[in-house]
N, C-alpha and C positions, 0 to 999 in steps of 0.2 A: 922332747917329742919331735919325732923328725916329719918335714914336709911331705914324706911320702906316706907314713900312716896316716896324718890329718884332711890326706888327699882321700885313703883308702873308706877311713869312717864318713867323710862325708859321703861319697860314690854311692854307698852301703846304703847308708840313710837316704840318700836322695831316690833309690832304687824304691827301698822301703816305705817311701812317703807313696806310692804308687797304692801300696796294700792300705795303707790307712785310708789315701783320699776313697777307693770302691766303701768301704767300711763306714765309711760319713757320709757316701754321698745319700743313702737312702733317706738318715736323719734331715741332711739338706734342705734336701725335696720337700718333705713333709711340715719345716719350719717355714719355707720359702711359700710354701703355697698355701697353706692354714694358721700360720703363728703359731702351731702347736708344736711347743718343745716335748719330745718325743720320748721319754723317759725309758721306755719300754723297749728301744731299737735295740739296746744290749742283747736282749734274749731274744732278740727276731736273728740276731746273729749267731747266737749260742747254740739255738735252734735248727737253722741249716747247717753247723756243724755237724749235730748229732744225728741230725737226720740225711745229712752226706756220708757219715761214718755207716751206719748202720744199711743205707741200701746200697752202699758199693761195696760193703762185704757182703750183704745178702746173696746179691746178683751177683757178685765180681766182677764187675763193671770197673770204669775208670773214674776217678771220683769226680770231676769237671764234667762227663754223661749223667753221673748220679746228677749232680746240680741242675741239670736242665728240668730234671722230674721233682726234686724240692724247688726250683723258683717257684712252679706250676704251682704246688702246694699251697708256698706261703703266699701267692700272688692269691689265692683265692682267702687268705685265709685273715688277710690285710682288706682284702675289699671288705669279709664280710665283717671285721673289728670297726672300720670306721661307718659302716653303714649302720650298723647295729648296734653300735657301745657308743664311739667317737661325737657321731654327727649328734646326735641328743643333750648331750654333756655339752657338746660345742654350743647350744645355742643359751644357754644359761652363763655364757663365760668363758673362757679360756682357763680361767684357775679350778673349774670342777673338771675340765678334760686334764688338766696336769697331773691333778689329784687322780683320776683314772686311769691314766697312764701308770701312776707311779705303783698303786693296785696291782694292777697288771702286771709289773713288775715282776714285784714280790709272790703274784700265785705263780708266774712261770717258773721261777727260781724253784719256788715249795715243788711243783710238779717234777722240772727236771731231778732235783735229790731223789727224790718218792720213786721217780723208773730208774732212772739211770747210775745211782747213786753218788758217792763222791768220788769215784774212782777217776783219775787222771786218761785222757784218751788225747789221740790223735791220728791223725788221716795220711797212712803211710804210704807211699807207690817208688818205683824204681828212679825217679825223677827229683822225688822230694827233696831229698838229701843233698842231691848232688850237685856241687861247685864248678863255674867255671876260673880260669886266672884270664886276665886280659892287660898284659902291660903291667906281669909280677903282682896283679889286684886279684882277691879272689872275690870273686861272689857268687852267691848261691843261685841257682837255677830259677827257682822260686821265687827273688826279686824279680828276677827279670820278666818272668811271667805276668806277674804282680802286677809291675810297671805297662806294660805292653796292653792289659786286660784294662787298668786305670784310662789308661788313652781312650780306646775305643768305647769305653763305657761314656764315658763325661761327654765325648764326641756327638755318642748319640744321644744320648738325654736334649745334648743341648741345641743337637737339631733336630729332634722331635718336639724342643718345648716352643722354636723360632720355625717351621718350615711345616707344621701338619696343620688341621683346622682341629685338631683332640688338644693339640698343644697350644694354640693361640686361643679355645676356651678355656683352655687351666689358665692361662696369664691371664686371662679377663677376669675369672672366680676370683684370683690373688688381688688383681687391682680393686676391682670394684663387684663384690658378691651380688650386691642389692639389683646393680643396672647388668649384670650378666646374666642375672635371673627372668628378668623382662626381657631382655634378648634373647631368651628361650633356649639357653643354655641350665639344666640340670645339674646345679652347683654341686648339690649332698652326693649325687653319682661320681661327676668329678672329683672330689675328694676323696670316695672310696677307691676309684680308679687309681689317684696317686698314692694313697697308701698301699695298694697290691704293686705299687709298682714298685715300690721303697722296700717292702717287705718281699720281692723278687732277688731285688738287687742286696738285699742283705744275704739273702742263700749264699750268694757267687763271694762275700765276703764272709760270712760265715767258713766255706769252704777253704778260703784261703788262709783263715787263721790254722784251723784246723791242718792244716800240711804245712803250714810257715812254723807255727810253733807248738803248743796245746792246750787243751781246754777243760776245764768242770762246769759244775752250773752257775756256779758265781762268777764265772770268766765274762760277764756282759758287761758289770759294772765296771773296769778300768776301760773296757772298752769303747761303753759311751762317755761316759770322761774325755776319755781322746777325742772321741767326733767332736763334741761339742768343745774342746780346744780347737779343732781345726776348723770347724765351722765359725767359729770367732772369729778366728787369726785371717780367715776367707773373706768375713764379709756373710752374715748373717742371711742365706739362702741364697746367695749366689752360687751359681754351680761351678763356672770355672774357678772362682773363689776357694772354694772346697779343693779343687787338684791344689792349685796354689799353694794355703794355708799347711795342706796337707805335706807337700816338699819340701816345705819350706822348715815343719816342725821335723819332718824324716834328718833331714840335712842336720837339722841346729841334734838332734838325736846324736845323728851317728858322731858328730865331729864332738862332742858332751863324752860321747863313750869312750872314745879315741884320745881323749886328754886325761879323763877323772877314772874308767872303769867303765865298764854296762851295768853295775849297779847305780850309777848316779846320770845315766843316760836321761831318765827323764826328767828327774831336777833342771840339769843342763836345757835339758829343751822348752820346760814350762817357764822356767827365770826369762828365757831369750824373748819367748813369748810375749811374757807383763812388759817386757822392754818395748818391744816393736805394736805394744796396744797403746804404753803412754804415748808414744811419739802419733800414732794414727787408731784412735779409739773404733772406730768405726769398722776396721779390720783394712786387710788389701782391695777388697773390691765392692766393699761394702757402701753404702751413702750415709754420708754425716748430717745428721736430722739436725 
């Protein structure tokens, strides 16, 4: 195995870690600020696939314009799951919201089969496909995009969660519900507010599977698997955490492909993974209780 493949699968991977951190970050969000492990992100992602697919052939639009009008969607559609299902379940426990989540799941799954059937799709444009080389490297167009969307995204989350007064009520709900509520902050709003915004940011990840690779209805499940490897590997609702975790597993990917095959890519990357949690259980940016 020569130093300049091992060069090439990391690159790849490390590009790649860009698409997975957008993909985690909604789950992030949503653990970072409620504890609630989100079972259900998979098909919030599946979701703006399909409904990226379907209105940027309608319209013939460009699939990234489609995505502006599905964020829209799911951002309403996320407020009104945690105003309506979420916050009720949530005050009974955390383990009746997982179990609801995990419900939710399984009817989105039943629903997408029922319309969409099992037919394999994906979100093709003149763009998609296409490779650049840089220094005898190839990589696909799409990473790069990936990559570049990962920045700005994480960028702004995490200066709208540190620099707005919407954002310094969401960290006060996280810290302390009871005294944020007496300070006349609307905790159960804030909550739904961060679920539409989790369920926004899942469209734009959504989207990017859908043109990176492709999807059916069960494509949510390996998907949330990953976030929540990456959200681990982060630091348990950290958000730059999440980019991190997320490159970190890209990289340990690509360089796993580049030695054993891309069929044992993920092996490679989840083995690397349990290594780098024994040595810092807590994750990379996580706090050791």
């Amino acid at each position: 195995m020569s130093f300049y493949t091992l060069t090439g699968g990391a690159l790849n991977g490390l590009l790649l870690g860009g698409l997975y951190a957008i993909t985690a970050l909604g789950f992030s969000m949503i653990f970072g600020v409620m504890g609630l492990m989100n079972v259900v992100h998979g098909e919030l992602l599946v979701s703006g696939a399909y409904l990226c697919f379907f209105i940027s052939r309608a319209l013939g639009i460009d699939p990234f314009l489609a995505t502006v009008m599905v964020a829209v969607v799911l951002f309403a559609l996320g407020y009104l799951l945690q105003l309506s299902v979420f916050n009720p379940v949530m005050e009974r426990g955390i383990e009746p919201a997982l179990l609801t989540a995990f419900g939710l799941s399984i009817i989105a799954q039943s629903l997408f089969l029922f319309y969409w059937t099992t037919n394999t799709r994906s979100i093709n444009t003149a763009y998609s496909q296409v490779g650049i080389k840089v220094l005898g490297i190839d990589f696909p167009v799409m990473y790069l995009i990936s990559f570049g969307l990962s920045l700005v995204l994480i960028a702004g989350v995490h200066l709208f969660m540190t620099r707005t007064y919407l954002g310094k009520a969401i960290r006060a709900a996280t810290q302390d519900p009871d005294t944020a509520q007496v300070m006349g902050v609307n905790v159960k709003r804030v909550y739904a507010f961060t679920y539409g915004v989790a369920a926004a940011i899942a469209a734009m990840g959504g989207t990017l599977i859908g043109m990176v690779f492709s999807f059916v209805p069960s494509s949510g499940i390996p998907w949330m698997t990953k976030g929540f490897v990456i959200v681990v590997l982060g630091g348990m609702g950290s958000i730059v955490g999440t980019l991190a975790g997320a490159l970190l597993l890209g990289v340990f990917e690509g360089i796993g492909g580049a030695v054993m095959g891309t069929g044992y890519r993920d092996l490679i990357g989840l083995v690397i993974v349990l290594v780098v949690l024994v040595a810092r259980p807590a994750g990379l940016f996580g706090r050791p209780s």
